[in-house]
N, C-alpha and C positions, 0 to 999 in steps of 0.2 A: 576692220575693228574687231578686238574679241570680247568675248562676252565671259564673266566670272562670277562664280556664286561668293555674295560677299558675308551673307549671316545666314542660317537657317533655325530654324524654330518646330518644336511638333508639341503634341501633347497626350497624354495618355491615352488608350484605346477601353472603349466596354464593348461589350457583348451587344452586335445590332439585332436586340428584339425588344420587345415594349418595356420587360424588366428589363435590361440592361441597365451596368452601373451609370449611363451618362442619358437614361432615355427622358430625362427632364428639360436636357440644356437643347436649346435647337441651333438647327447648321448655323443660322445668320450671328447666336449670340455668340457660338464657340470661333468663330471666324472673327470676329469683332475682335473678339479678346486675344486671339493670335496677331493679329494686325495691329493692336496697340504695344503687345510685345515687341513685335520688330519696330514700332514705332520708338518705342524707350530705349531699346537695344542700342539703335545706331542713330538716335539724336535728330528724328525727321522734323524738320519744321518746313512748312507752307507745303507748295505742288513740285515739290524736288522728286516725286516716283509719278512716272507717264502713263503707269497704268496699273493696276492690281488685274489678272489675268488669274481664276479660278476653278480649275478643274471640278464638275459635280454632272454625277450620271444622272440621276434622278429627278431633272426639271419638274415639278409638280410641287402644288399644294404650298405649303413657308420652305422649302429648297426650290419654288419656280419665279420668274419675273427678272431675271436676273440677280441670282446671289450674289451674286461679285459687287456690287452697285450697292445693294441691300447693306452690304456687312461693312463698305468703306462709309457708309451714311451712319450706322449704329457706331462705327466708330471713331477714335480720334485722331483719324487721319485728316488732311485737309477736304472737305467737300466737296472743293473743286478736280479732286481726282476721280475721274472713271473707274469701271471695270468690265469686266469679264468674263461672261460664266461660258467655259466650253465643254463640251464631253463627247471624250473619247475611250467611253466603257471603262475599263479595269485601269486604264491610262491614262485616264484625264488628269489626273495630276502631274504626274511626269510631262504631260503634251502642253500643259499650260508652263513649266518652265520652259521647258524647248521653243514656247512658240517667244517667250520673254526673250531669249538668249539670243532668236533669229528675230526679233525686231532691234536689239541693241548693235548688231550686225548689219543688220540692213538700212542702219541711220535713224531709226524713226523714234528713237529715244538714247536716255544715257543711264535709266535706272527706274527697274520695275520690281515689284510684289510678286512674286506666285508662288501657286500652290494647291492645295483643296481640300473639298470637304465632303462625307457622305454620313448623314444620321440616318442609316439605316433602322433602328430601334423607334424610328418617328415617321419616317419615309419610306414604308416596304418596298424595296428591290421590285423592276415590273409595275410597280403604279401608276407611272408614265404611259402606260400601255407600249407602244413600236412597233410598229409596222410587221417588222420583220419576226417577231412574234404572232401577231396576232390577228393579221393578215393573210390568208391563206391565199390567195395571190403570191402572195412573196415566200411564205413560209414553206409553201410547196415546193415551190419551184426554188430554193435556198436548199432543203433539205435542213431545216430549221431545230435542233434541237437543244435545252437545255445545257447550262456549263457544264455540272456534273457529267452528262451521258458523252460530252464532247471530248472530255476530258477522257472518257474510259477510252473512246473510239482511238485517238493522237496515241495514246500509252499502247495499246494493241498493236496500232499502224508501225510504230517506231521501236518497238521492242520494249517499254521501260516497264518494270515489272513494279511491285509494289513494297517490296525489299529495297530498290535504289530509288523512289519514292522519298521513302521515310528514309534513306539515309542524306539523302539532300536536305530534308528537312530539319531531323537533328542538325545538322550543319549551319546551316542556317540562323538556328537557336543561339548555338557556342556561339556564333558569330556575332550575332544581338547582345548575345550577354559580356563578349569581350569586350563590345563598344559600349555597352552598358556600365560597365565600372570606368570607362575612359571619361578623363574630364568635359573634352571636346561637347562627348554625348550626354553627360551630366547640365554644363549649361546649355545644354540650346534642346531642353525642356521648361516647359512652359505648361502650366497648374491649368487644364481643362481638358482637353478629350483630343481625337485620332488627326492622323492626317499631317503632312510636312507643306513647311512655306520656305519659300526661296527668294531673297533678295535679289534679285541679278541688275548687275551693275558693268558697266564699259570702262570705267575709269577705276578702280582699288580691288585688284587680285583678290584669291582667297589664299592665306599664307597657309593652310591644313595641306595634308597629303589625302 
């Protein structure tokens, strides 16, 4: 069986610090209100999606207890749906579709929710604490440091200098902006704050390239 993205949805990004343009709305409401769009979008009524599946690094504090659960009950989805909050660091979003995509594969449903969410502007980066932080047990023996400092270390290792850096980046831009004026990218925005959600479905293709 294959697995296809059949809607997707996101919504504008702020600035994750206390000012930020979005530091009012919290993860659960901006989730809520992503999840009633794909809910309008594609006409859900009753327990037809097997699971809502939610990428979020920062378990703690109104992002901990399971968000995924939290935001399908804040919302108008059916109540009788579950979720799931996973994290997989910088990934957790992308891993919560992939894991959507290898359960509609592996039988155990026909049509799920995912995506995710991070109010960094509400929920500071590291609040969570981790082990592998802040555990010198582990952080020693990991040789533990900061994204930033990791990030110089990989560019040094691998030759990338800070010239083809920034030329990835611009790139990157055009390329946001090109999808940016494309209709495609125009409807499947959604009036709230960061982060992508993914339909995935077993049975109705995505007809997009």
């Amino acid at each position: 069986m294959e697995a296809y993205i059949y809607d997707a949805v996101r919504t504008p990004r702020g600035k994750g610090r206390p000012d930020g343009a979005l530091h009012e709305v919290t993860s659960v409401a901006l989730s809520a209100r992503l999840l009633n769009a794909v809910k309008a979008r594609n006409h859900l009524e009753g327990h037809v999606v097997e699971d809502v599946i939610w990428g979020n690094v920062t378990q703690v504090g109104e992002q901990g207890g399971c968000l995924a659960r939290s935001a399908v009950l804040a919302s108008d989805l059916d109540e009788r749906i579950p979720g799931l909050a996973i994290n997989r660091f910088c990934a957790s979003g992308m891993e919560a579709v992939n894991l959507a995509a290898n359960q509609i594969r592996g039988g155990a449903g026909d049509a799920y929710i995912a995506g995710g969410v991070e109010m960094m502007g509400r929920v500071a980066m590291g609040s969570d604490g981790a082990a592998i932080a802040v555990d010198p047990s582990v952080a020693m023996r990991t040789y533990f440091v900061p994204q930033g400092i990791s990030a110089d270390i990989i560019a040094t290792e691998f030759g990338f200098t800070r010239d083809m850096a920034d030329a990835l980046a611009v790139e990157s831009q055009r390329r946001a902006a090109r999808r940016w004026l494309s209709t495609a990218s125009a409807s499947a925005m959604s009036r709230v704050n960061p982060n992508s959600v993914a339909m995935m479905s077993a049975e109705i293709p995505c007809g997009t390239k």
